[in-house]
N, C-alpha and C positions, 0 to 999 in steps of 0.2 A: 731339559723339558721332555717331557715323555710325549713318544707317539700317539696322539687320537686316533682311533680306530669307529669309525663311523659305525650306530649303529644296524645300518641292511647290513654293513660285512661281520659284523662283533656277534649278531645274533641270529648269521644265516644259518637254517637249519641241519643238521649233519643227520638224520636220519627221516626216515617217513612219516613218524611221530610227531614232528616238530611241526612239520611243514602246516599252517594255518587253514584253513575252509576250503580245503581240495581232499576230503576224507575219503568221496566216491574214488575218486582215482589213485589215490595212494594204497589204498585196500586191493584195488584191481590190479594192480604193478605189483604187491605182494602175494596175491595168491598165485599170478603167472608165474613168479621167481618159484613159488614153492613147489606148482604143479608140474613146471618145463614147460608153460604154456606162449613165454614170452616170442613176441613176431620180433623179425631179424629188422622190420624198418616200422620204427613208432614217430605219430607227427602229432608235438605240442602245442597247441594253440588255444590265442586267448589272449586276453587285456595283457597291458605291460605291467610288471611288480606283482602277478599272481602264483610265481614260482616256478614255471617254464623250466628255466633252466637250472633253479636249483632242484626240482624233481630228477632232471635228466643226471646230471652229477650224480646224488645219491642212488638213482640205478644202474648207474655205472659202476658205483662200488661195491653196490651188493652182488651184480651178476659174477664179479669175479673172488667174493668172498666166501673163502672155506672154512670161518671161524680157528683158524691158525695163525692168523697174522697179526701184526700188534697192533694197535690202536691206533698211532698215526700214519698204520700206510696207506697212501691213497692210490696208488697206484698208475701213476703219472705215468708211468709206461706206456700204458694201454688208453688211456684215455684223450682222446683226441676233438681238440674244440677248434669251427672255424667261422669265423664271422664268414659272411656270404655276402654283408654290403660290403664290404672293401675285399671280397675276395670271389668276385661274381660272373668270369669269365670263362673261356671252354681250358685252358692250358689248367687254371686253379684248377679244375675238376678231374681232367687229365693224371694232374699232378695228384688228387687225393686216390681216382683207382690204380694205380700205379703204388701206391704203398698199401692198398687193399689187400692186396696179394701175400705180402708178407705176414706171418702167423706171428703170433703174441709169444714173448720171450717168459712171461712171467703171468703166470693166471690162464685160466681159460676164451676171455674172448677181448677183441679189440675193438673200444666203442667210439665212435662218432659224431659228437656234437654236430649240429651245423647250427646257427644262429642266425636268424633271420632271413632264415631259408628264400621266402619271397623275392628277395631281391635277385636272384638269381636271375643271369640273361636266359632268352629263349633257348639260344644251343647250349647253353651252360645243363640247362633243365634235358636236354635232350639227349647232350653225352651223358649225363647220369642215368640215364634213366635203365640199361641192360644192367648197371651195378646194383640198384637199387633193387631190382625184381628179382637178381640171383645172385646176389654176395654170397661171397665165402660162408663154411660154418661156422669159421670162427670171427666172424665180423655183427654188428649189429649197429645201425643206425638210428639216428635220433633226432628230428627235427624239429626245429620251433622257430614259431613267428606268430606275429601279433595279426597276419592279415591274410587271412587262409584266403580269401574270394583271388585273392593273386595269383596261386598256386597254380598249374594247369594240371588238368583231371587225369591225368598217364599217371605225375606225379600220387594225385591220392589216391588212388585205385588201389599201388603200391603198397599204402603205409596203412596201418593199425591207427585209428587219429583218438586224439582224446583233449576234449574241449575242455580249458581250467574258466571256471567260472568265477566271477568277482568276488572280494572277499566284503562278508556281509560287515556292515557298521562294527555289530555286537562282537562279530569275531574280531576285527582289528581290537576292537575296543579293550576286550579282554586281554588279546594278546599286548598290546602299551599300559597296561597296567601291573603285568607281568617283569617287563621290563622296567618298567618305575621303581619296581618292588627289587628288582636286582643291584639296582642301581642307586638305591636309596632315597628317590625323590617321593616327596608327597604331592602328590598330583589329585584334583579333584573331579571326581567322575564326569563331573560335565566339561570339563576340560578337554578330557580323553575321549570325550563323544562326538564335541567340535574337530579334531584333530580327524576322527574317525571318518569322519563325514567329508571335511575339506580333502581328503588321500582318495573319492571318488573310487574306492573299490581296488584298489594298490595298496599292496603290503609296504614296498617299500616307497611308495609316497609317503608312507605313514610315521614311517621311522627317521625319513629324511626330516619333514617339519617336526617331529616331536625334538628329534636332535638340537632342530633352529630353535625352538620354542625353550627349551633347557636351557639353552646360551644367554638368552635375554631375560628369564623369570630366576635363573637357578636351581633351587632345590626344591623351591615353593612353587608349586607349578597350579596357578589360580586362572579361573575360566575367565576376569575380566586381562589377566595376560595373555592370555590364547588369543583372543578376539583382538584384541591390540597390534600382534604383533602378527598377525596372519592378514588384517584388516579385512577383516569380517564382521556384521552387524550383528552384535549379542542379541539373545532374545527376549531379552528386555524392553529391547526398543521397539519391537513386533506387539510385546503385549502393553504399551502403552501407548503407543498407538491404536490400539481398539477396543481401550478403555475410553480414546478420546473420542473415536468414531460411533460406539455406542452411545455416548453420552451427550451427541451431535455439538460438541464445542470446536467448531471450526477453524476460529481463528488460533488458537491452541494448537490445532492440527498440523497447520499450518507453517507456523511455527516449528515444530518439533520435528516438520519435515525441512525446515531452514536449519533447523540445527542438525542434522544426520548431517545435510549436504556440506556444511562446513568443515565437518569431522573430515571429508576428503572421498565419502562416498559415493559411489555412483549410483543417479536416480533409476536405474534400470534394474541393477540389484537390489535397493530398494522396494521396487514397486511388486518383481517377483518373488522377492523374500514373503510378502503382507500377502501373496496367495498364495504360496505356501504355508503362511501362517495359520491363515484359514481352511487350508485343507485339513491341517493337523487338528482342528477346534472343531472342523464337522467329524473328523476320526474320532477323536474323545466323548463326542456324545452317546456313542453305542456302545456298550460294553463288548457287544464281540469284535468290535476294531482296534480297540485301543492297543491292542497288540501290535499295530499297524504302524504307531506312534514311535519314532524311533530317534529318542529323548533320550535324556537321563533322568533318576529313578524324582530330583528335587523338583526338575520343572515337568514332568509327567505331572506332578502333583498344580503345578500354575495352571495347564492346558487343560485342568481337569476342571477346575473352581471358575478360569474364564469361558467356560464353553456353555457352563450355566447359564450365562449371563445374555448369551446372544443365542437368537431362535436360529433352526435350522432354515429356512427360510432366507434370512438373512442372509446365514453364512456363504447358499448356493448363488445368490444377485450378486453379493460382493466377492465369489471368484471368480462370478464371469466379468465382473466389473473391471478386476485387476487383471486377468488375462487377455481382454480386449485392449489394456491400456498397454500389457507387455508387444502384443504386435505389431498395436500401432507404432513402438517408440522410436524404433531405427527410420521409419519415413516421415518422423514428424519435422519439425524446422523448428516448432517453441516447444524442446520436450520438456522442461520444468513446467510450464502451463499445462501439457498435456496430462502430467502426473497429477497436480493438485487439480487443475477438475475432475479427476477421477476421485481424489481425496472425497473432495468435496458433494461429490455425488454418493458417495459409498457412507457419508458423515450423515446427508438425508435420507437413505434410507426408513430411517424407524423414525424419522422427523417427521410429526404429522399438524405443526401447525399452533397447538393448544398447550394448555397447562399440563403436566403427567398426568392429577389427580381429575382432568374433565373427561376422560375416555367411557367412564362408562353412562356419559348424558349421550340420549339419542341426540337435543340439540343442546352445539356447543353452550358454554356462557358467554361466548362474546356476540351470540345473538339477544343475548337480554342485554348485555353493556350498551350496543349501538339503539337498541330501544327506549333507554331507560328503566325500565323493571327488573325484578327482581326475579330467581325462577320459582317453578311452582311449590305452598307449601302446603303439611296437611296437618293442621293441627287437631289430637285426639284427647277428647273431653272424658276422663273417667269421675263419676261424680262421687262414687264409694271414696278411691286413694286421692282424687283430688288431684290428681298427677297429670301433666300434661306434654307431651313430645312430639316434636316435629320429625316426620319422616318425609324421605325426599321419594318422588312417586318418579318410578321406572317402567317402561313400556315398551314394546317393539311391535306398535302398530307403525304404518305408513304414516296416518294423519293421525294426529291431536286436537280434538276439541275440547275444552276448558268451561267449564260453566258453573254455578251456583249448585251443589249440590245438599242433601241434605239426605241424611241416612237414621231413620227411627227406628230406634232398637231401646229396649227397657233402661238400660245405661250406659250408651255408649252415642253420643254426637259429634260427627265429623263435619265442619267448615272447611271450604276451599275456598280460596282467594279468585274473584274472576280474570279471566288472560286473554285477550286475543286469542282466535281461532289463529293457530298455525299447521299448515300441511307443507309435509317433506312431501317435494314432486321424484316418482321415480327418473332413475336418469335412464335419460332415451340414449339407445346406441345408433352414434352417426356414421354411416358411409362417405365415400367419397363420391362427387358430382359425376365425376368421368367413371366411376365401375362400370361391369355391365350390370351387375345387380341392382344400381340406382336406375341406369336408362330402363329396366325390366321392371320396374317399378313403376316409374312415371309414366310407361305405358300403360300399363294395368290399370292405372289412377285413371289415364285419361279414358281409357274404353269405359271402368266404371262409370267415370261421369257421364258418357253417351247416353248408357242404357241407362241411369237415372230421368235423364230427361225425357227418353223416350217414352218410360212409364209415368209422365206428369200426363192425367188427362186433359187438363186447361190447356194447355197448347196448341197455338195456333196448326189447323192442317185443312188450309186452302187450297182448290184443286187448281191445278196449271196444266199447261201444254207441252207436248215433246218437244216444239219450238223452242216455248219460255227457256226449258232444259237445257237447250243445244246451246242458247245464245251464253245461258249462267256458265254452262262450260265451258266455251273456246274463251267465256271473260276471265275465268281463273287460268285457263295455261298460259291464256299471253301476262296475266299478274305473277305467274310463276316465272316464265321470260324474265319478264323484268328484274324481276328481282334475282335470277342468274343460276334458276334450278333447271336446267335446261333437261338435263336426264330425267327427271319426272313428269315437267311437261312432253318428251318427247314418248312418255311412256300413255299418257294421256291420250295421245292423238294417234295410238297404233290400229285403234275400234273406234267407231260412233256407239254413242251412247245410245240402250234400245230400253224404252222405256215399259213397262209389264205392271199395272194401278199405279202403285210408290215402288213399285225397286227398279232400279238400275242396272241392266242387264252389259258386262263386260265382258269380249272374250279375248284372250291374248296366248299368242303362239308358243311362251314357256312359262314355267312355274316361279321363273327368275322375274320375269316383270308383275306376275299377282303379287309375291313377297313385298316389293319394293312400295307397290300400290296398297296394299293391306297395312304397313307402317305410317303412310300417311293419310289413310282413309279418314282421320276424325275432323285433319283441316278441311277436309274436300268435303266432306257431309256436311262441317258446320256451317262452310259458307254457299254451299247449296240452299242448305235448311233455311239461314234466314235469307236468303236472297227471294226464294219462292214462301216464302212465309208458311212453309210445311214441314214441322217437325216428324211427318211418317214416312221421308224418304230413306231407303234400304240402297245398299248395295251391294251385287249378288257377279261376282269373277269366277270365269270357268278358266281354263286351259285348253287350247286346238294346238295340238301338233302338227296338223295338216296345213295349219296358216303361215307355219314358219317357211315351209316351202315355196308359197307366192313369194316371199323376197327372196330366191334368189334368180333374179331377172339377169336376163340374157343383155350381151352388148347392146342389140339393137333396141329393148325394149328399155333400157339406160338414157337409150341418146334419145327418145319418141317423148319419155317421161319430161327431158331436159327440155325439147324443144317446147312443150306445152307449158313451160314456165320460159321460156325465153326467145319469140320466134327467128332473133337473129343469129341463132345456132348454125341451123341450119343455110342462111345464108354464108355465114362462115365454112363449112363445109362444101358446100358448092363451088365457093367463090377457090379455095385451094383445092380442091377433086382432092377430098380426105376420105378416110376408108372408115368404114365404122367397127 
């Protein structure tokens, strides 16, 4: 049986050329080799399976290569690789400047791997750190790691750094159809897109499952085996899905989300998958997005024909629909319910009620169904052709009124059928009870009604006494009492009312109790008004600051106050020699 050779090692790159969607950096590694420009400490970083360490390799062999040597030497000599998670303490690092020293038996320089540099202990980082800033000349270091933020800044200060960036869809893509093609398989583009896609930006994520994916399809390498054997939802099941959702058949939907679920799917990648779906379908409607679309070349062509179909409108409710449903799902408790009510609301959307072909009646036909009639019709009398046709009469007034019409022209008579008067009422926009913009309302309402009444001349305006007045008012603070408004009666009773023809003269010591008194001013006018059967009384609040200072009485004029409400205060006070 022959050795498998996996393909990440059968197809790692042996030269700069090879190396996949790191072209900025392979170019900048070669002009340094050409110019003499290369830094003695370089730091790789970057996603895992983006070539890290196979870049470092291949500059390993070029910096000591003089084009004299044969093909497979690689120079094992000189090239020194050391993991740093299992070798991350101060003695390993110790142990590496200590062979620092020693000059290259074979070739010009002695290079340095370190792999996964980060992991390095604090002093492990801190004894390198003199070697790293002044190695020998014939030494050149190389670091990489997946997690620069780890690194402490002495460390990058040191190193030349160069970021390996993800390797795009289309580049994997290309590149495993490359090796399909070596290897002899027929693989089909969209195969090789899903694979591309599932490896998240890793070369060799990509090579690994293509490998898996080989073992279980063979030679034939078909997009509904990919999805199989990755267990992933084809997108088939995305675009029938919102063929169902546009065509609002629910229970269908429903359904066909009961059958994903069985296949062994989970509802979560599901529900993210249909807003991805629909990100792609709002991408396809612009022509300068579609680029965006990162398909293969058959279903570029599906996401094109169903993006037709649904309005843009649509597409942006139903991705907030399924992204609100994505958030919710990890704190829901019934997350299958939680998924199909969102189905189910994303299925009503473009639901509006009616038959397809009633849209363009301003009213429905199931307003003539629950009436019994029929809707409007206009029959036109040509007496020449003798021809006659019914056309159906379209309007975009507010209100329709319908009546016996009759139009004299040399030959042309139009009859209409008489209809009930029917008016479309516009809709009123309602607030809520508690705003402030409804209480600012209902005040406004109420003061207008005042000065409505006010300007009625029939209204009674009998004249009364300051008396009549005093008594109407200490009757409303103690109704105010009672009924447990104690704060505005006591706002009531801080002035005596002075009376000037009809208005009502009040002065009060801040601007804090006019406010309070001016928002209930219209119950207190109205039950004046009819108490004194005079609809001309006014009233007219100033503000004294100089009143506020009368209350603030001294002890003794506290206890003088009390005793004229109580005269056995004072015998209390006598009776224990109290101090005031």
């Amino acid at each position: 049986m022959e050795h498998f050779v996996v393909s990440a090692r059968k197809y790692r790159p042996q030269t700069f050329k090879d190396v996949v969607g790191q072209q900025a950096i392979t170019n900048t590694l070669l002009n340094a080799i050409e110019n003499n420009h290369l830094a003695q400490a370089l730091l790789f970083t970057g996603p895992r399976g983006v070539g890290k360490t196979t870049c470092a390799r291949i500059l390993a062999k070029m910096i000591n290569s003089d084009g004299k040597e044969t093909g497979d030497e690689d120079f094992a000599f000189n090239i020194f690789e050391l993991d740093a998670a299992s070798n991350n303490s101060v003695d390993d690092i110790r142990s590496l400047t200590d062979q620092v020293r020693i000059p290259p038996q074979v070739g010009k320089y002695k290079v340095y791997i370190i792999d996964e540099v980060h992991m390095l202990s604090q002093a492990a980082f801190n004894a390198f750190l003199k070697t790293l800033e002044e190695p020998p000349k014939h030494c050149i270091f190389i670091l990489a790691t997946t997690e620069k933020h780890k690194i402490i800044p002495t460390i990058l200060s040191r190193c030349q750094i160069f970021d390996f960036k993800r390797i795009t869809v289309k580049d994997a893509k290309d590149y495993l159809k490359y090796i399909a093609e070596e290897q002899g398989i027929d693989a089909e583009d969209d195969a090789l897109h899903i694979i591309a896609q599932k490896a998240d930006g890793a070369m060799r994520d990509a090579l690994s499952i293509f490998d898996r994916v080989v073992s279980f399809s063979g030679k034939n390498l078909s997009r509904h085996a990919v999805t199989e054997n990755l267990n992933v939802l084809d997108y088939e099941t995305y675009f029938e899905s919102t063929d169902l959702i546009l065509e609002n058949k629910i229970p269908d939907l429903l359904l066909h989300f009961n059958n994903t679920l069985s296949k062994g799917f989970d509802g979560h990648h599901y529900i993210t998958g249909l807003a991805s779906h629909f990100r792609d379908l709002l991408v396809s409607k612009t022509q300068e997005t579609i680029e965006l679309l990162e398909v293969g070349d058959e279903t570029k062509t599906k996401y094109l024909e169903q993006s037709k179909k649904a309005s843009q409108a649509f597409l942006i409710q139903g991705i907030n629909l399924a992204n609100d449903c994505d958030l919710k799902y990890k704190s829901s408790k019934n997350q299958r319910l939680l998924i199909e009510l969102c189905l189910m609301q994303l299925a009503s959307i473009t639901f509006d009620g009616e038959k397809k072909n009633s849209r363009h009646y301003i009213i429905p036909p199931s307003y003539f169904k629950k009436k019994g009639i029929a809707p409007v019709q206009v029959t036109v009398h040509k007496e020449e052709s003798k021809v006659s046709s019914t056309i159906e009469i379209k309007s975009t007034a507010k209100a329709v009124e319908v009546s016996q019409v009759k139009i004299a022209k040399s030959e042309t008579a139009v009859e209409v059928q008489e209809l009930p008067k029917i008016t479309l009422k516009k809709e009123i926009k309602r607030t809520s009870g508690l705003s402030l913009s409804s209480i600012k309302a209902k005040k406004e309402h109420l003061i207008r009604q005042m000065d409505v009444i006010i300007d009625e001349e029939n209204l009674p305006k009998e004249p009364f006494t300051e008396e009549a007045l005093l008594d109407t008012w200490n009757t409303y603070v103690k109704t105010l009492e009672n009924q447990g408004k104690h704060n505005l009666a006591s706002i009531l009773s801080i002035d005596t009312p002075k009376l000037m023809d009809t208005t009502i003269h009040l002065e009060f010591p801040n601007a804090t109790n006019k406010v309070e008194l001016e928002r209930n001013q219209f119950d207190l006018l109205s039950f004046i008004r009819k108490t004194l059967n005079n609809f001309d009384i006014n009233l007219s609040i100033t503000v004294n600051e100089e009143m506020e200072k009368q209350y603030a009485y001294t002890p003794f004029e506290k206890f003088e106050k009390l005793k004229e409400k109580n005269k056995n205060i004072d015998v209390l006070r006598k009776t224990f020699d109290l101090d005031i």
